[in-house]
N, C-alpha and C positions, 0 to 999 in steps of 0.2 A: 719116354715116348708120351704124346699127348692125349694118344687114344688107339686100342688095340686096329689093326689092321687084319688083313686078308694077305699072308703068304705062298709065294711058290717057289720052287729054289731048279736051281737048272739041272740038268745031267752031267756028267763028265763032258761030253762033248762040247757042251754049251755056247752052240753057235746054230743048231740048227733044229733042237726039241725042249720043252721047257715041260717038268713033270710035278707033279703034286705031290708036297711032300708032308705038308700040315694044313692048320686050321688058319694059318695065315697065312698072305702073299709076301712073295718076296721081290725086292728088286731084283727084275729081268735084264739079259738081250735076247729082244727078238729074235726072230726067226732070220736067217741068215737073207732071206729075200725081201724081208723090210722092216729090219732094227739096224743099229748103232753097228750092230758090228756084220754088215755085208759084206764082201770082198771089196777092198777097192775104196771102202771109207777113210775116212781121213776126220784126223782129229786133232787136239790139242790139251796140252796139262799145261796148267797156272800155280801160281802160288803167291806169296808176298811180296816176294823177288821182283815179280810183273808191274808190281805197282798198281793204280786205278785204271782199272779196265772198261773202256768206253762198249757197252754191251752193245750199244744201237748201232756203231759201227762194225763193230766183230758181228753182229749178223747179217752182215753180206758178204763174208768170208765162205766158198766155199767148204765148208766144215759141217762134220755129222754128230762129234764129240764133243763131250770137253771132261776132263779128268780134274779135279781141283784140291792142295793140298788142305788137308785139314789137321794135323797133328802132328808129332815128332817127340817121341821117347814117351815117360810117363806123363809129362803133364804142359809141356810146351803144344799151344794153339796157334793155328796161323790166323797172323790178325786180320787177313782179308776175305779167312772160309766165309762168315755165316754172309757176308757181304755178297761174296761171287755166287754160290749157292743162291741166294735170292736172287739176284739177279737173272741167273742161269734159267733157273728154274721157270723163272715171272714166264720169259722168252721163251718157252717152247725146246727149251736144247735137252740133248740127252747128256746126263749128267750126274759124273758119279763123282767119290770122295778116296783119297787116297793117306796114307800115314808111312812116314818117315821111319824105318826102325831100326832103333840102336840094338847093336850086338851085344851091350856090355849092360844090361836094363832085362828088367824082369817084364815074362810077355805080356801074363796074364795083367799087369799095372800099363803095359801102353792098351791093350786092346782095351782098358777100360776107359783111359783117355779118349781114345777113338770112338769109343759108344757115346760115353757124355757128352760128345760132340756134332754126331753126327746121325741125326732123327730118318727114323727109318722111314723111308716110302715107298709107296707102291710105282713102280715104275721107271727108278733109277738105276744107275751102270751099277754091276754088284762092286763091292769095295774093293781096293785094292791097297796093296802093300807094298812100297819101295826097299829093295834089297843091294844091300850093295857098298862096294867097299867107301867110294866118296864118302869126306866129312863125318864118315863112321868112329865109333870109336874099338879100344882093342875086345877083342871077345872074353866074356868073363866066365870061364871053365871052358871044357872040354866043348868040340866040336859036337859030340852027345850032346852034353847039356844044353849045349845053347840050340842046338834042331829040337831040343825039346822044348825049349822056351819059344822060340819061332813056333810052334808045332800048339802049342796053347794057346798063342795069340788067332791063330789060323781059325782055332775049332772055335775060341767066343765070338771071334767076328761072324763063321758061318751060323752058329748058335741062335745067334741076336739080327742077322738079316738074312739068313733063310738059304746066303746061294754062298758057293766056295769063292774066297777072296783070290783077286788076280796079282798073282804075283811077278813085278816089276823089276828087274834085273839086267846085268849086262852079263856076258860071256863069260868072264874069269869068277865072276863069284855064282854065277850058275854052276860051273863046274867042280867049283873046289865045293860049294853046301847044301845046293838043293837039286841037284839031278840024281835022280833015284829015290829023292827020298818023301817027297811030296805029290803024290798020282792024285790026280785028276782036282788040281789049280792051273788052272790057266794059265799060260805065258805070258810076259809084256816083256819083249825083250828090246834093250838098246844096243844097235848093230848100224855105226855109222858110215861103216865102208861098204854096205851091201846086205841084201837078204842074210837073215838070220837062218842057223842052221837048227833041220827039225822041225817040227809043227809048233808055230806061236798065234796066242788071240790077238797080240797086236804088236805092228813091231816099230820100234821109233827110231827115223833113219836120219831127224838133223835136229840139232842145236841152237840151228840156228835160222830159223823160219822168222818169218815177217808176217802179219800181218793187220789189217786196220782194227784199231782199236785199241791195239796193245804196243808198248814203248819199248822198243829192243826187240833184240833175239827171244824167240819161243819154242820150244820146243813141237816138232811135226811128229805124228802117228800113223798110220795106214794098218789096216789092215789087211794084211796079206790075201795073194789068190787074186782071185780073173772073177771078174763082175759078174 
């Protein structure tokens, strides 16, 4: 980091009270009645995949979000974060950082990848962590061990930016490794045929979203609940 900050880190609920937990801040959402994640927002996640992303036009996209990939296992970078990040940022958008994680990879070596790469600030989506079987590779020990390597990565991320990382997932692999065993991280769940089931921070219902700026399919978010 380039210079100490001013942290706060969210509650469990974290959509509608933000509490003081240190001497520094931490990147926020607001308050559920005018942050990123009010009911009824809508967002989007990027990555390399996307290509160059015309920002001037993506901001007349209705959109409140934007998620953007920055890492994958221990030490792979996505070549367009520090790119979109700027950019993002320049613009006015809320805007967080997300990482890739391999099942078969030591935790505490990706969340350090994820650090090195992603500079804390006052006022961004808290991190988030993509879980899930796609492009994954096989688990390396026991369903223990590896919740507990997940479970390391979790607590340096909340460590080093203040708020519980949001964890991004789809149905079958919620059910088979992290339900029950991670209270109060957030949900990001992928449910393309309909409302997710259970309470989620945000849930992503297409694949295949459009919009100006960006080349192809994108990925759509909403956050659930009545405005």
């Amino acid at each position: 980091m380039d210079q100490p900050m001013r942290f706060i880190c969210l509650t469990a609920a974290f959509l509608l009270t933000v509490t003081a937990c240190s001497e520094r801040a931490a990147p926020v959402a607001e308050t559920a009645q005018n942050g990123p994640f009010t009911p009824g927002n809508e967002g989007i996640d990027l990555s390399h995949h996307n290509g160059r992303v015309n920002w001037d036009a993506l901001s007349s996209a209705p959109l409140d979000f934007v998620y953007l990939k920055a890492t994958e296992g221990r030490d792979w970078k996505d070549t367009r974060f520090q790119e979109n990040w700027l950019a993002a940022s320049e613009r006015g958008w809320h805007v967080g950082a997300y990482h890739f994680y391999l099942l078969c990879r030591n935790g505490a070596a990706q969340a350090e990848n994820f650090i090195q790469s992603v500079e804390v600030r006052e006022g961004t989506l808290p991190p988030a962590v993509d879980l899930e079987y796609a492009h994954n590779c096989a688990p390396d020990g026991s369903k223990e061990a590896v919740r507990a390597e997940i479970r390391a990565f979790l607590d340096a991320l909340e460590t080093e930016y203040g708020a519980p990382p949001v964890l991004y997932t789809t149905p079958d692999f919620h059910r088979d490794w992290l339900a029950g065993h991670f209270p109060g991280h957030p949900v990001w769940m992928r449910s393309l045929s309909g409302p997710p089931d259970g309470e989620v921070l945000i849930w992503q219902y297409s694949m295949k979203g459009q919009v100006p700026g960006v080349d192809g399919f994108v990925d759509l978010n909403r956050v659930p609940g009545t405005p």
